[in-house]
DRENTI-972957 format. One line per 10 residues: their letters; for each residue x, y, z of C-alpha. Coordinates in Angstrom, 3 decimals. Example, Ala and Ser with C-alpha at 12.3 -4.5 7.8 and 13.67 -1.06 7.14 Angstrom:
<pts>
as	12.300:-4.500:7.800  13.670:-1.060:7.140
</pts>
This chain:
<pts>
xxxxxxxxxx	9.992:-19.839:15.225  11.092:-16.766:13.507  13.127:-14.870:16.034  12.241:-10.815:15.079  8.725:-12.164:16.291  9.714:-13.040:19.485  12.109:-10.148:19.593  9.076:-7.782:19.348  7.142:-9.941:21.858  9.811:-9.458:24.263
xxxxxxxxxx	9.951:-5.833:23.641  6.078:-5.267:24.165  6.508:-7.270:27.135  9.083:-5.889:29.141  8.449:-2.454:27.892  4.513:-2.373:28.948  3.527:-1.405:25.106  4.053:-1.682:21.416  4.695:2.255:21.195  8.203:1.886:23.291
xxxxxxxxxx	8.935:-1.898:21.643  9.084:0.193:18.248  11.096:2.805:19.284  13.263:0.580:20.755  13.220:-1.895:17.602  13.287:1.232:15.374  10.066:-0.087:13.858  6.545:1.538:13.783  3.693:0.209:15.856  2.021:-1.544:12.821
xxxxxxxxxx	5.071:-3.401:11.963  5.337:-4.442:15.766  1.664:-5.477:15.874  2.176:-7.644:12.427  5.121:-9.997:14.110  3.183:-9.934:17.433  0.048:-11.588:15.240  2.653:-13.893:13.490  3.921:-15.226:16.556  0.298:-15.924:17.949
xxxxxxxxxx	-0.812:-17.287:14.758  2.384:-19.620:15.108  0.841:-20.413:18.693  -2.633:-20.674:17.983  -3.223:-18.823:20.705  -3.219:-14.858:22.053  -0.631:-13.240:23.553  -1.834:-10.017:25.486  -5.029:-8.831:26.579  -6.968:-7.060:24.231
xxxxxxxxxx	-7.880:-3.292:24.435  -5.803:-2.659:28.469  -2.807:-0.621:28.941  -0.073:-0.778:29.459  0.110:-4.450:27.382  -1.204:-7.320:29.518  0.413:-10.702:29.389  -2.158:-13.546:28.802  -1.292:-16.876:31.080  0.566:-18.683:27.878
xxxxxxxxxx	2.430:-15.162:27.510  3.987:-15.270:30.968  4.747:-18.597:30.820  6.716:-18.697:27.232  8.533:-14.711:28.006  11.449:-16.174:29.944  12.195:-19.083:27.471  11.808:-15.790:24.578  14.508:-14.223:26.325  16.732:-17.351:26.931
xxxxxxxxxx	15.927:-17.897:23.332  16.937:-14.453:22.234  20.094:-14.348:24.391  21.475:-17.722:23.008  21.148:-16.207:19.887  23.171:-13.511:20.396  26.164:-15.997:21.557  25.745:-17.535:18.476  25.925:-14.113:16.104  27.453:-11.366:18.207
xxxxxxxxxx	27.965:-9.773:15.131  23.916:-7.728:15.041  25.025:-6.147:18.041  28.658:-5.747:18.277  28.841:-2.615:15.693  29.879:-4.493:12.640  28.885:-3.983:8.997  25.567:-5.731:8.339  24.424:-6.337:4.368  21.851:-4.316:3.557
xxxxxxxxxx	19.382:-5.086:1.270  17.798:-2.803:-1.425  14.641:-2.610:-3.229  13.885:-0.444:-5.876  9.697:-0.433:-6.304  7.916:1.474:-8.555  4.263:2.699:-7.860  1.278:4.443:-9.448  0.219:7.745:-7.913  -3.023:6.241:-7.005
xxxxxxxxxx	-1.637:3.751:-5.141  0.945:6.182:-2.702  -1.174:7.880:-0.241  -2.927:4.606:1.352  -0.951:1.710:0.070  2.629:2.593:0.125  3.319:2.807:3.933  0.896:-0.140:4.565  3.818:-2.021:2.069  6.373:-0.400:3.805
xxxxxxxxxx	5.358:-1.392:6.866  4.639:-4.988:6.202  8.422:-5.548:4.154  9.972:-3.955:7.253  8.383:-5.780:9.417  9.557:-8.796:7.864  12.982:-8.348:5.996  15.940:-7.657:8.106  18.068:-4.973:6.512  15.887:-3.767:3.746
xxxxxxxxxx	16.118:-0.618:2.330  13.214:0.216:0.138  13.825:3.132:-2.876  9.953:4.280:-4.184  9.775:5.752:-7.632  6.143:6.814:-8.830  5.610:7.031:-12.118  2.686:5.914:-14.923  2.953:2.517:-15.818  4.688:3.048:-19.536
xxxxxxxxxx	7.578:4.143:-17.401  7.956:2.153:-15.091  8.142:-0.610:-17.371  10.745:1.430:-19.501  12.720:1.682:-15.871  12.491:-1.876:-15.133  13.498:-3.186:-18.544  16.403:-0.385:-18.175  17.412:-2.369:-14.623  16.505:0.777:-12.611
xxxxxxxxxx	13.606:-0.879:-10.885  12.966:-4.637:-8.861  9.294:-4.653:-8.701  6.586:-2.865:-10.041  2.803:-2.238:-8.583  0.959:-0.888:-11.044  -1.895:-0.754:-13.883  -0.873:-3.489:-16.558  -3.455:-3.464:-19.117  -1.817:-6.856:-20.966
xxxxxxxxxx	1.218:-9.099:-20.754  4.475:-7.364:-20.935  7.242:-8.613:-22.702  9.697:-9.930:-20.710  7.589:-10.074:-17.250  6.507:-11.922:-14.942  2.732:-10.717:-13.468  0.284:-11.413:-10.543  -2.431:-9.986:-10.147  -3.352:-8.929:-6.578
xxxxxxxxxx	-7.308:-6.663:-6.788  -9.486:-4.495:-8.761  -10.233:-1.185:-7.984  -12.670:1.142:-8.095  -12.703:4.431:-10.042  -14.516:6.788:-8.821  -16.143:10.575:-9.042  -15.522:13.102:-6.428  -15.616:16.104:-5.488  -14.994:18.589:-2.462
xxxxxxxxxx	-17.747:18.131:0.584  -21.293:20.968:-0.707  -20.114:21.586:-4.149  -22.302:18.833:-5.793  -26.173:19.499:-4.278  -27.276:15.986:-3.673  -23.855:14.529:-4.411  -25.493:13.427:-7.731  -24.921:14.233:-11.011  -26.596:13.383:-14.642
xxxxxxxxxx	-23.965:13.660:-17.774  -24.948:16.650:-18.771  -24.368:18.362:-15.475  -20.954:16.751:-14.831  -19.787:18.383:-17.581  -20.419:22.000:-16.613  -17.719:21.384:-13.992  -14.070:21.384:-14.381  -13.214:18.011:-15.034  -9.974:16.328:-13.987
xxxxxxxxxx	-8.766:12.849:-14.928  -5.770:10.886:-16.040  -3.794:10.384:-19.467  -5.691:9.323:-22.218  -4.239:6.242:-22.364  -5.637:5.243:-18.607  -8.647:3.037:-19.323  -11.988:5.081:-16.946  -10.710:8.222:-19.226  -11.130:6.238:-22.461
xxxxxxxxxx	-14.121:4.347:-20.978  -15.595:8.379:-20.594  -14.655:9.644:-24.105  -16.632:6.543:-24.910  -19.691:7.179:-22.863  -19.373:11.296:-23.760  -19.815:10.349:-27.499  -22.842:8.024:-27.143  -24.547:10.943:-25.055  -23.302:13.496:-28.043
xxxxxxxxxx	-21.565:15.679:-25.400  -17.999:14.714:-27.289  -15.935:17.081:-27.495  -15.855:18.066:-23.708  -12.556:19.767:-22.391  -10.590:18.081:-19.566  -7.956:18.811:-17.417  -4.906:16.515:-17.356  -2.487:15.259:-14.792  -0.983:11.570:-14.370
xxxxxxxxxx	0.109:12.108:-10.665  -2.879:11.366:-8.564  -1.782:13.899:-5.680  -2.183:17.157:-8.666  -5.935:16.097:-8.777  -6.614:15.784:-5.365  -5.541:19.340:-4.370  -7.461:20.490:-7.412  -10.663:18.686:-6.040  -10.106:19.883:-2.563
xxxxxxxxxx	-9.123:23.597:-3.086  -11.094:24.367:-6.235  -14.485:23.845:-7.741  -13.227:20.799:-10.123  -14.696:17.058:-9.982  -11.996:14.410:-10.472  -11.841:10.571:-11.854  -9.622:8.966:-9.764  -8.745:5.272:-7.734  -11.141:4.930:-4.809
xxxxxxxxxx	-7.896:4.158:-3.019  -6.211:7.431:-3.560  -8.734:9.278:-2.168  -9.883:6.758:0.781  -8.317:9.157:3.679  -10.134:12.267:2.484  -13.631:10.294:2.209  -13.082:8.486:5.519  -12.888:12.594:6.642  -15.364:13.561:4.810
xxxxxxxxxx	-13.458:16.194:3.079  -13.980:14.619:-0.147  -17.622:12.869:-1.502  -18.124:10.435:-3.808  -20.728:11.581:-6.397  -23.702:9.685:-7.794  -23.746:9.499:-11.779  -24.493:7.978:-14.939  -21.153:6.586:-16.233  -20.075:3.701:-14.394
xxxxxxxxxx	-16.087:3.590:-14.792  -14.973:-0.350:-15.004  -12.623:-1.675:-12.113  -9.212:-0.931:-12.029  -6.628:-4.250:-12.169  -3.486:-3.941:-10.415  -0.762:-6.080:-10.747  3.010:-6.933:-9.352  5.036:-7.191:-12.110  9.190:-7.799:-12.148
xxxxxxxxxx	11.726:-9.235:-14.961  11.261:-12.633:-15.734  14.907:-12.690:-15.326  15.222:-11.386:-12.406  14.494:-13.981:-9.268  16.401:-13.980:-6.074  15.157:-14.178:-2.294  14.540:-11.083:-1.418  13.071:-10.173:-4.628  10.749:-13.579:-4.306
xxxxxxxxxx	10.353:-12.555:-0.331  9.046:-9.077:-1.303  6.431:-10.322:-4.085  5.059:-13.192:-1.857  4.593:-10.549:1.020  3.046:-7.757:-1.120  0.717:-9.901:-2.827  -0.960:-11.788:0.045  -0.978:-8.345:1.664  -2.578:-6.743:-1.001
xxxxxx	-4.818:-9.504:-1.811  -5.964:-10.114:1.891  -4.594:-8.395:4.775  -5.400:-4.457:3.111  -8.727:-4.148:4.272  -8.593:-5.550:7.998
</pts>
């Protein structure tokens, strides 16, 4: 029984909702709702009644909350020390993420490793994948989330889902949101590096249509297309995931056309030399996040 689970549980409890048990556990209302589902998946059973406020304690609930608490307080006679104002270790994590990946995946990540790790302190560097391998081969960076076209020298990868890349555009500009080849490229066209695999997948499918050369517009931080998409009259390639808030809102659209961009691998990838447990914690809990919890 993992005892920041039943912390929470107490918290929600006595506190009448998981709002006030994060501010009081300095966590955010995801990361109490992930150790609250922990604990009942631990139980096999639920612990407060769905969709009423404030929180309502199910019959098991009210029977295991004052055995939580006992629980809780005898562990504070055994380690004063969490409470009593002295110096706690705390640990660090340097990860290193694709643009595409910030806006929706990185505080979904953060959320689930705080939720999790005591004492982590999590450093985010977003770069293109060339370097942030450079940056963990240089022992600036723990773990990496990224694009890995092939195996990388001296790393350790799993992979953990495809994307999709995608067209879009701001919400009217495109009649029809559909577009043949020749039409996409009378817009301003935005896309990654040429070393990102949809823009060499394009050059590819631009050539067979004899429409090669077209002129593009250039940016490897995901965020520099976006605003071009949304404030301008540009199309962009980009992740699906990178863009999912602004579809969701309808702000963005994706369009309709005849190049089909191949899925997008990503991958967790750290030094083969480089294993200890919170590095190990942190790759076991991003991956079977990634891979199965994202979406739900």
């Amino acid at each position: 029984m993992d005892l920041r689970h039943l912390e929470a549980f107490v918290a929600v409890a006595t506190l009448g909702s998981f709002k006030a048990a994060g501010n009081r556990l300095r966590l955010t209302q995801p990361a109490i709702s992930s150790r609250i589902q922990s604990l009942e998946t631990a139980l096999g059973e639920e612990l407060f009644v769905r969709n009423v406020r404030p929180a309502r304690l199910t019959d098991l609930a009210k029977r295991i909350l004052p055995l939580a608490q006992e629980m809780l307080e005898l562990s504070l006679r055994i380690s004063p020390s969490k409470t009593s104002g002295e110096a706690r270790r705390v640990e660090r994590l340097r990860l290193g993420l694709n643009s595409s990946l910030v806006s929706y995946w990185s505080p979904l990540i953060f959320d689930r490793l705080r939720s999790n790790i005591d004492n982590i302190s999590i450093v985010f560097d977003v770069d293109i994948s060339q370097h942030l391998i450079e940056k963990m081969r240089g022992g600036m960076l723990d773990i990496c989330l990224m694009h890995a076209a092939s195996d990388i020298a001296g790393m350790r990868r799993h992979f953990v889902r495809e994307l999709r890349t995608i067209w879009v555009a701001r919400a009217g500009l495109v009649p029809g949101n559909r577009l043949s080849t020749e039409e996409l490229v009378g817009y301003n066209l935005f896309t990654f590096g040429p070393d990102s695999p949809s823009r060499t997948a394009f050059d590819a499918h631009l050539r067979a249509k004899n429409l090669w050369p077209t002129p593009y517009h250039v940016s490897n931080h995901a965020d520099v297309i976006i605003n071009q998409i949304k404030w301008g009259k540009s199309i962009g390639l980009l992740i699906h995931d990178s863009v999912r808030h602004e579809l969701e809102r309808g702000e963005l659209v994706e369009l309709q056309t005849e190049f089909k961009a191949n899925s997008h691998p990503i991958w967790i990838c750290h030094p083969i030399t480089k294993s200890n447990s919170l590095l190990n914690q942190c790759v076991g809990h991003i991956i079977k996040f990634v891979s199965n919890d994202l979406d739900r």
